[in-house]
KEBAVO-319094 format. One line per field, with one value per residue (C-alpha): z, x, y; residue in one letter; residue number from 1. Coordinates in steps of 0.02 Angstrom, whole numbers, always signed. Layout:
N
up	c(Z:...)
east	c(X:...)
north	c(Y:...)
r	c(A:...)
k	c(NUM:...)
This chain:
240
up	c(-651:-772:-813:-901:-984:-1057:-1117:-1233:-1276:-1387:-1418:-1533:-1531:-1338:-1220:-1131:-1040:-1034:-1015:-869:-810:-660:-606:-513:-448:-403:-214:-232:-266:-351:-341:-482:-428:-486:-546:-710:-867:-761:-877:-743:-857:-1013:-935:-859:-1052:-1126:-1022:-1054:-1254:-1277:-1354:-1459:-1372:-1469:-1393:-1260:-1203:-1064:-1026:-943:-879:-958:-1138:-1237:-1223:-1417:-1480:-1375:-1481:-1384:-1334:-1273:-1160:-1086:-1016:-876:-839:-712:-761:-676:-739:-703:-861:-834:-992:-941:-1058:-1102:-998:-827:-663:-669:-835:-837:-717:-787:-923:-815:-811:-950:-865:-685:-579:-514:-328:-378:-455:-280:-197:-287:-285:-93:-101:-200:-110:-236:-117:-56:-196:-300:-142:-182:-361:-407:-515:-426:-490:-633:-672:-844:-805:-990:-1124:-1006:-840:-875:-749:-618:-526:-543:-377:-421:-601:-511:-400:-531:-626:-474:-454:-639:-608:-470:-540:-678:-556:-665:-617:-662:-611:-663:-543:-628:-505:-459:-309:-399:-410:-232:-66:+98:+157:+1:-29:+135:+118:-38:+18:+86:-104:-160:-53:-95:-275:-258:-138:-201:-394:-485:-441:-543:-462:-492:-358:-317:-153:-54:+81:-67:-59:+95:+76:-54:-58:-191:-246:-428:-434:-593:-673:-839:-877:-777:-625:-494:-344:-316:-133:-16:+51:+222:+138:+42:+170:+260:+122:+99:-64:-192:-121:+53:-5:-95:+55:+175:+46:+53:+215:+271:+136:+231)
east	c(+839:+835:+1012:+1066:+1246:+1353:+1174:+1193:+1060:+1057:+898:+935:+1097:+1129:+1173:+1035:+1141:+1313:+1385:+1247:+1271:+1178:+1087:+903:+866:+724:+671:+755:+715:+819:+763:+824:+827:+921:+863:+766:+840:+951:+901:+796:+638:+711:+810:+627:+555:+704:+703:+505:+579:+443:+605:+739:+923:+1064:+1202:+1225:+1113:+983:+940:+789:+828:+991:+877:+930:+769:+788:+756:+603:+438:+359:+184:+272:+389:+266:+167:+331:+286:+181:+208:+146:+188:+152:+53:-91:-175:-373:-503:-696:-760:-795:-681:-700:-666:-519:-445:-483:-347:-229:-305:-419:-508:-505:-659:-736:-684:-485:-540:-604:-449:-324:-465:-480:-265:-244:-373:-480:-640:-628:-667:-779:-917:-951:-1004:-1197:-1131:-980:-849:-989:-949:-906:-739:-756:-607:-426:-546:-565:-675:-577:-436:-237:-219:-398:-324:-166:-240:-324:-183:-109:-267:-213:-26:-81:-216:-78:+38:+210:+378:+453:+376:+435:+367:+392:+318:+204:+127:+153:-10:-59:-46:+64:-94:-155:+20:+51:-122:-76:+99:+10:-55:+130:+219:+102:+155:+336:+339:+464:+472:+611:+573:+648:+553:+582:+549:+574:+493:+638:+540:+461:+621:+661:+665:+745:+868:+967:+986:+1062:+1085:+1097:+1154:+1183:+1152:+1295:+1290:+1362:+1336:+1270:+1234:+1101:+1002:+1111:+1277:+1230:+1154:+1318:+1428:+1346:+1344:+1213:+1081:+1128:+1064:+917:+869:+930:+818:+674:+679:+677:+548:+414)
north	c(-247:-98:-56:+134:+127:+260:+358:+514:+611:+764:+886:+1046:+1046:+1014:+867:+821:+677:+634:+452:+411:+253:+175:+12:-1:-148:-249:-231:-48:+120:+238:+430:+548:+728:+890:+1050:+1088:+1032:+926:+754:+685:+662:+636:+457:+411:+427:+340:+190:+172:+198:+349:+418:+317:+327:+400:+322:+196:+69:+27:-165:-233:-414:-412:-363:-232:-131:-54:-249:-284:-230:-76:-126:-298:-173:-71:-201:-217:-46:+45:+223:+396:+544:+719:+732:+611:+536:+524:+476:+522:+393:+353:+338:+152:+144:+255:+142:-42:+38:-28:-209:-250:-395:-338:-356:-196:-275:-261:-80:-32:-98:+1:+150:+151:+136:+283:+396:+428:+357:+542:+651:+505:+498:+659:+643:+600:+431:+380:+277:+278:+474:+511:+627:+727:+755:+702:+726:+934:+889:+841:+923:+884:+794:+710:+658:+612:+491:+408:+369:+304:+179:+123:+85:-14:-113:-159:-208:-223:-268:-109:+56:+244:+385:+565:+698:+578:+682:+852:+906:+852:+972:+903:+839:+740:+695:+613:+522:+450:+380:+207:+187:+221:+106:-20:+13:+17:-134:-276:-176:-92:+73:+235:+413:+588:+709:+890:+884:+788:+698:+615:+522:+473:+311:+290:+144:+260:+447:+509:+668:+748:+902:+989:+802:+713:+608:+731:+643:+450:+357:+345:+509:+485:+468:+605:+723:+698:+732:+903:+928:+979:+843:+916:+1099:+1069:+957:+1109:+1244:+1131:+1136:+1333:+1356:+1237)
r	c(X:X:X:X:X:X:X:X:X:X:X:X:X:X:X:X:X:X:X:X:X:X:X:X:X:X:X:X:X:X:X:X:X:X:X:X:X:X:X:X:X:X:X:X:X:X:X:X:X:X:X:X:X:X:X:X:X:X:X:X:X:X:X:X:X:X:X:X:X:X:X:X:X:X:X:X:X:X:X:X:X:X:X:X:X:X:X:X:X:X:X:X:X:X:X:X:X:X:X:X:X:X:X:X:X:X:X:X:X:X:X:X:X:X:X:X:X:X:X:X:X:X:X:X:X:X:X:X:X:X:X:X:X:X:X:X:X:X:X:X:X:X:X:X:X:X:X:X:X:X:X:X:X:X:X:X:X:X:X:X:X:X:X:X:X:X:X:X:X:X:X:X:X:X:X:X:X:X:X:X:X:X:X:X:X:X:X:X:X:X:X:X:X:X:X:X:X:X:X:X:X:X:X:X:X:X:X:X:X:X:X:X:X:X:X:X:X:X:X:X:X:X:X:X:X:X:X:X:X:X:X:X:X:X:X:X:X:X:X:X)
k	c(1:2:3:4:5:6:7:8:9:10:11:12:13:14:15:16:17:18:19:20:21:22:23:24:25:26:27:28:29:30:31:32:33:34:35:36:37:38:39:40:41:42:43:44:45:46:47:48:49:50:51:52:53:54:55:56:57:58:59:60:61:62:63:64:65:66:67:68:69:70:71:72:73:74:75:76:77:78:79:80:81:82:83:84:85:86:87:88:89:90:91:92:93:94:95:96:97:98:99:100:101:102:103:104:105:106:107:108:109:110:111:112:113:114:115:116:117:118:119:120:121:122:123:124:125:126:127:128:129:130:131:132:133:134:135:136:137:138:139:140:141:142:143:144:145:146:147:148:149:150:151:152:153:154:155:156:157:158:159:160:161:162:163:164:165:166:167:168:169:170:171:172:173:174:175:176:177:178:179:180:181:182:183:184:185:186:187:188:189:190:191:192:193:194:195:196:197:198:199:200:201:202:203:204:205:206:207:208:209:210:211:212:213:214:215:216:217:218:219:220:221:222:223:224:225:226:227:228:229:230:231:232:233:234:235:236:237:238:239:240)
């Protein structure tokens, strides 16, 4: 269980988040949403400890996460962001990252379960293709998928989703949702999501804004409460 209590966070100045508190359990996920600037990214980065927190606490298994030493946290963490971290090197390759020692059949596995089988067939050297300097080779929803592969060849207990399918179109995005749930299933889960279907089922929904909690429950309790989750689930849907 990942646990967030009474977080402040400053940056220039300005609260970023005020007193959030919340608990994800294991089994569960819990979707973050809210416009931008709302804090949604910035609690994703402080519970992976990318960024130090100024006040308040988060716990990991009942562990303060500020006395755990950082490369011994990550490895509970299966993390894809929208910003994708690809290496010179080849789509097998950029995978195994996740799993130093896995055989190239668990590679094709979690390949195949993120959809990338569609866009590496096409290459000359398949999962062999050297992708160039953070995949300028590739596109977004191609890099994307990738780093999906990765967080589930690594397989860790807690996993933080932030725009995961940002970079993908409807089509690609409901592809990739079998790779996804296969991620999620039985994990802590923590995702961020503009696109509200994303989140359907989530177990739990946050929503923040100007860095508070405004509204907690689950998508039906608040769909039917209609608040703010109710209109940006209301404007999502007119625009599609």
């Amino acid at each position: 269980m990942l646990e967030v209590k009474d977080v402040n966070q400053f940056y220039g100045g300005s609260h970023i988040l005020r007193d959030v508190s919340f608990r994800a359990k294991q089994g569960e996920i819990t979707a973050l949403v809210g416009s931008s600037g709302s804090g949604k990214s910035t609690v994703t980065k402080l519970a992976a400890r990318f960024w130090d927190i100024q006040s308040g606490s988060i716990m990991l298994g009942g562990q303060d996460i500020s006395l755990i030493d950082p490369e011994i946290l990550l490895k509970n963490y299966s993390i894809v962001f929208q910003d994708v971290v690809l290496f010179n090197a080849s789509i097998i390759d950029n995978i195994r990252i996740g799993k130093r020692d896995a055989t190239d059949e668990e590679i094709m596995r979690v390949a195949s379960l993120a959809q990338c089988d569609e866009f590496v067939k096409k290459m000359s050297q398949g999962y062999n293709t050297i992708i160039g300097e953070n995949g300028e080779t590739l596109s977004g929803g191609e890099r994307q998928r990738i780093s999906i592969a990765r967080a589930l060849l690594k397989d860790a207990p807690i996993v933080l989703l932030d725009e995961a399918t940002a970079s993908l179109d409807v089509e690609n995005e409901t592809n990739i949702q079998a790779g996804i749930s296969e991620l999620v299933r039985n994990k802590t889960v923590l995702i961020i999501a503009h696109r509200m279907r994303t989140i359907a089922n989530a177990d739990k929904v946050i929503v923040l804004e100007d860095g508070n909690i405004a509204e907690f429950g689950s998508p039906k309790e608040l769909r039917d409460s209609h608040g703010i989750f109710a209109k940006m689930v209301e404007m999502q849907a007119v625009k599609e």
